[in-house]
Wavefront OBJ file of the C-alpha trace (Angstrom):
o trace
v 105.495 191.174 73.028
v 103.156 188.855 71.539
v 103.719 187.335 68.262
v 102.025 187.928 65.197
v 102.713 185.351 63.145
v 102.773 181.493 64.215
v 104.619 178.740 63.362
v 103.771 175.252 62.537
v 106.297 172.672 63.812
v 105.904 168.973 62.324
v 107.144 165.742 63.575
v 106.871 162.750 61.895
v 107.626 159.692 64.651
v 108.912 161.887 67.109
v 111.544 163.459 64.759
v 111.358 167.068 64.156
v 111.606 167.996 60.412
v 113.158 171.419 60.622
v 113.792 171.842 57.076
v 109.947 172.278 56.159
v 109.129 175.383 54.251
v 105.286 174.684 54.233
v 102.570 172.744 55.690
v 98.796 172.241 54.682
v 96.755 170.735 56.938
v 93.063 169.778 55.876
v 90.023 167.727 56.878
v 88.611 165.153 53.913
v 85.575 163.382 53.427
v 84.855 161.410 50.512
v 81.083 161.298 49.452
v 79.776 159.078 46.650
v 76.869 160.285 45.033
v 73.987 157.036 44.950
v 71.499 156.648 42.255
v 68.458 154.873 41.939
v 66.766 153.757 38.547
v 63.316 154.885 39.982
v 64.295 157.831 41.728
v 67.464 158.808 40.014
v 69.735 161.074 42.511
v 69.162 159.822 45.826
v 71.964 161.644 48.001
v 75.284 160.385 49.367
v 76.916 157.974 51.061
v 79.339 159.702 52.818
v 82.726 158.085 53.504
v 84.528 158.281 57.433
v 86.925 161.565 57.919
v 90.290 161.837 57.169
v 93.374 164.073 58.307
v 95.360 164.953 55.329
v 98.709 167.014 55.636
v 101.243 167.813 52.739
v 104.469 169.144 53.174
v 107.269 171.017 51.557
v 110.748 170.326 53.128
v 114.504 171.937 51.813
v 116.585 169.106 51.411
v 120.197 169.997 52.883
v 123.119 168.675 51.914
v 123.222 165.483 53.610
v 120.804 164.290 52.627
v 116.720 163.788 53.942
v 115.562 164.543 57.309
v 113.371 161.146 57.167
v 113.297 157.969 55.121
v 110.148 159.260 53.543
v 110.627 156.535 50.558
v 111.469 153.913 52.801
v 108.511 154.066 55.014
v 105.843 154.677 52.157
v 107.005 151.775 49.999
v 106.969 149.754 53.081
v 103.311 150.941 53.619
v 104.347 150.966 57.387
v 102.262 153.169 59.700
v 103.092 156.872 61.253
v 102.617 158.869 63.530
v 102.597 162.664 62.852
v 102.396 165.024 65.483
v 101.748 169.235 64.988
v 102.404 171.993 67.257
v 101.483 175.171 67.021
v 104.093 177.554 67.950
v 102.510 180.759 69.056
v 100.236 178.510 71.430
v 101.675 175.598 72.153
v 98.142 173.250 71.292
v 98.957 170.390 68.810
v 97.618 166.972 67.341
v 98.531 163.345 66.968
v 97.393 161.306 64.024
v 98.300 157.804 63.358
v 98.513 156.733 59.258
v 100.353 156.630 56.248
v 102.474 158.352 53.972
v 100.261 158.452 50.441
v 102.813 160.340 48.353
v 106.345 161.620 48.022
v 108.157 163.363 45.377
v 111.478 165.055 45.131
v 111.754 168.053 42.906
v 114.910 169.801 41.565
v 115.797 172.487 38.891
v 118.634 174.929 37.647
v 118.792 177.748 40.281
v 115.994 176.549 42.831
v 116.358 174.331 46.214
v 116.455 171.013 46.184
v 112.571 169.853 47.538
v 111.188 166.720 48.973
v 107.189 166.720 48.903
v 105.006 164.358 50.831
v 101.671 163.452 51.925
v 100.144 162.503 54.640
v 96.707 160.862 55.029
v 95.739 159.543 58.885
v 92.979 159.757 61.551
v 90.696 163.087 62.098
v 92.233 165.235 64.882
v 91.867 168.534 66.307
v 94.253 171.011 68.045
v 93.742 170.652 71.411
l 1 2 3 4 5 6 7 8 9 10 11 12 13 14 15 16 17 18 19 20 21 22 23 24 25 26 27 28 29 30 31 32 33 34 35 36 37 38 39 40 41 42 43 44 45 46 47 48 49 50 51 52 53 54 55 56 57 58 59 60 61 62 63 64 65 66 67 68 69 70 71 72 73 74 75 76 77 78 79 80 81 82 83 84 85 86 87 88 89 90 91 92 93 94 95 96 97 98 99 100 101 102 103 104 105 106 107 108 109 110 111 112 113 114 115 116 117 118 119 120 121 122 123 124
């Protein structure tokens, strides 16, 4: 029976984080408008592509999956790879971690947030 819905499985160097509840994957390009003083709006200059993916993760009780602070304060480079479950096709990216946050409250899970910001790539 085929399946319906899909699944998204990350991996952040070759770990498996099984405790995400979401992922967003999407495709940035920065553009900055130029002006001229003659001509006023001339267009834009439009910046290189970049692969960004944010995540949602369930912390258990032991603790993070993944040194997510660690390796952002350290600036130290990534590799993130995707898989699509109901198909098997994923990506590889190579970049850094741009953001992390860890939110708690009274009656809710325990989250870890990050983002991810790397090199264009496609499902393949």
């Amino acid at each position: 029976m085929p399946a319906i819905y899909g699944q998204l499985f990350l991996f952040l160097d070759g770990q498996l984080l099984a405790e995400n509840t979401s992922v967003t994957v999407r495709y940035e390009r920065r553009a900055e408008d130029v002006f001229s003083f003659e001509n006023g709006y001339e267009g834009q200059d439009v910046g290189p592509a970049t692969l960004v993916v944010e995540a949602t993760n369930v912390v258990p009780r032991k603790g993070a999956e993944y040194p997510f602070e660690d390796v952002m304060l350290a600036n130290q480079k990534v590799e993130l790879y995707l898989q699509e479950g109901s198909n098997g096709k994923g990506l590889t990216s190579s970049g850094e971690l741009v953001d992390v946050q860890r939110n708690g409250a009274v009656g809710q899970n325990y989250t870890l947030n990050f983002t991810f910001r790397g090199e264009p790539a496609t499902f393949q």
